[in-house]
N, C-alpha and C positions, 0 to 999 in steps of 0.2 A: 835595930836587930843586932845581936852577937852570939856568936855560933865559937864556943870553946872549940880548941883541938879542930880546925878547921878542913888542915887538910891530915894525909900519912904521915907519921913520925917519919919515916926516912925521905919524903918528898920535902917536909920541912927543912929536916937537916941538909937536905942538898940545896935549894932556895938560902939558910943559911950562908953557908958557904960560899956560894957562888957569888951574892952580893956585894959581903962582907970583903971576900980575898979576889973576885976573878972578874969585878965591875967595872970600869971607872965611875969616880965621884967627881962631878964638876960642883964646883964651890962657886959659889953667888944665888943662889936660888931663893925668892921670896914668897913668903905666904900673900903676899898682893905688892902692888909695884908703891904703894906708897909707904909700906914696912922697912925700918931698917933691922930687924931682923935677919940674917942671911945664915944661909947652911946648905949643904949638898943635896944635889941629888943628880938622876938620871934617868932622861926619856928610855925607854925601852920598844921594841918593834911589836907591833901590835899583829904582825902575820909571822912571828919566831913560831914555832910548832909551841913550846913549854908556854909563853904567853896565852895563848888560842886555848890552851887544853885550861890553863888556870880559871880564862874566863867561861869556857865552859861549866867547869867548876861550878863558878860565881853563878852563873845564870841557871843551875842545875838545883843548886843547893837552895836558891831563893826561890824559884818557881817564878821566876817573874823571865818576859823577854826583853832582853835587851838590847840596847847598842851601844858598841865602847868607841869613847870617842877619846882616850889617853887612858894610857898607863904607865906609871912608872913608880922608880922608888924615893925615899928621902932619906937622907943619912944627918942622924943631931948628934952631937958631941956635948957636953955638959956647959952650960950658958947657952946652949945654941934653941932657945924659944922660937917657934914660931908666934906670927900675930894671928888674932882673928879676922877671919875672911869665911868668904861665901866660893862654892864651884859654879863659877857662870859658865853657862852653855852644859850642864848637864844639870839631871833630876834627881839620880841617886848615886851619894859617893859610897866606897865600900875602904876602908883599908883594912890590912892585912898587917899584923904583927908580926914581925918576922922575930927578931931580936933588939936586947936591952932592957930599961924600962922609964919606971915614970908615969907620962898619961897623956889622956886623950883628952879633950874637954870641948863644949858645946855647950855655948853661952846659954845660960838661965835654966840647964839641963843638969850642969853637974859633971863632974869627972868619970872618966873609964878607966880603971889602974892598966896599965899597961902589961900584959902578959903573951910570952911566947907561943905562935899558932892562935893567935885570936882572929878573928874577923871583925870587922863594926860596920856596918851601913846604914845609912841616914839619910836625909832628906838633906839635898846637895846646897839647896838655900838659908839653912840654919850656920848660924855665922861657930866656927870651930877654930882649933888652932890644935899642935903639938905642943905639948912643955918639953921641954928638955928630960933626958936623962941625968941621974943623979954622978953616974960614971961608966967610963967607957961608951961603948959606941948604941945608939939605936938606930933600926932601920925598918921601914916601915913601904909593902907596896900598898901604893895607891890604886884605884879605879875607877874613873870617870863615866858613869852611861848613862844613860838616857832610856827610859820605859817608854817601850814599844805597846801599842794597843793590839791587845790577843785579835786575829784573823779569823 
């Protein structure tokens, strides 16, 4: 599923911003442990109020119920490829374009061009990676959860 223009232009441009200049990025970060690909990124608190309301967001806009079990972001610089890999221990991954470009990809699926305020979620067991950006920086949050069975 992809849902253009995901969230508010200016809730964008603050998510922007705040990643990109008011984050830290920790560098060593692997698409799987047996990747030597490496690139940024960072855990983020999954009970911050802006977190909470994002996945509300997520779980609003899908109609589906969830449980997040990680969120964070990834920061690629141009060479910086991830490999492919699968999200173990979750059902449906979602990210979240924030800035940069390039793509998204899912093996025997085909490319997603990468665009600002996009969503993508997928089935968390089909094997994906990031490509790199062409230049400057991309940053991308992630969403880890799990489909809860409707009560």
């Amino acid at each position: 599923m992809i849902i253009k223009e995901w969230l508010d232009k200016d809730l964008h441009s603050f998510l922007e911003k705040e990643f990109l200049y008011n984050t830290p990025h920790h560098y060593g970060h692997r698409s799987s442990p047996e990747s030597t690909d490496t690139f940024y990124s960072t855990e983020l608190n999954p009970n911050d109020p802006l977190t909470r309301f994002l996945f509300f967001k997520l779980t609003d806009s899908l109609k589906k119920n969830l449980t997040l079990n990680r969120v964070y972001i990834n920061i690629q610089h141009p060479n910086m490829n991830g490999s492919f890999h699968i999200d173990g221990g979750s059902t449906l991954t979602c990210i979240y374009m924030v800035t940069g470009d390039g793509a998204f990809q899912i093996k025997n699926q085909g490319k997603v061009k990468f665009e600002k305020n996009k969503l993508v979620c997928f089935d968390s067991s089909k094997l994906h990676r990031g490509l790199a950006p062409s230049q400057g920086v991309r940053i991308t949050l992630a969403f880890k959860t799990t489909e809860v069975d409707k009560q």
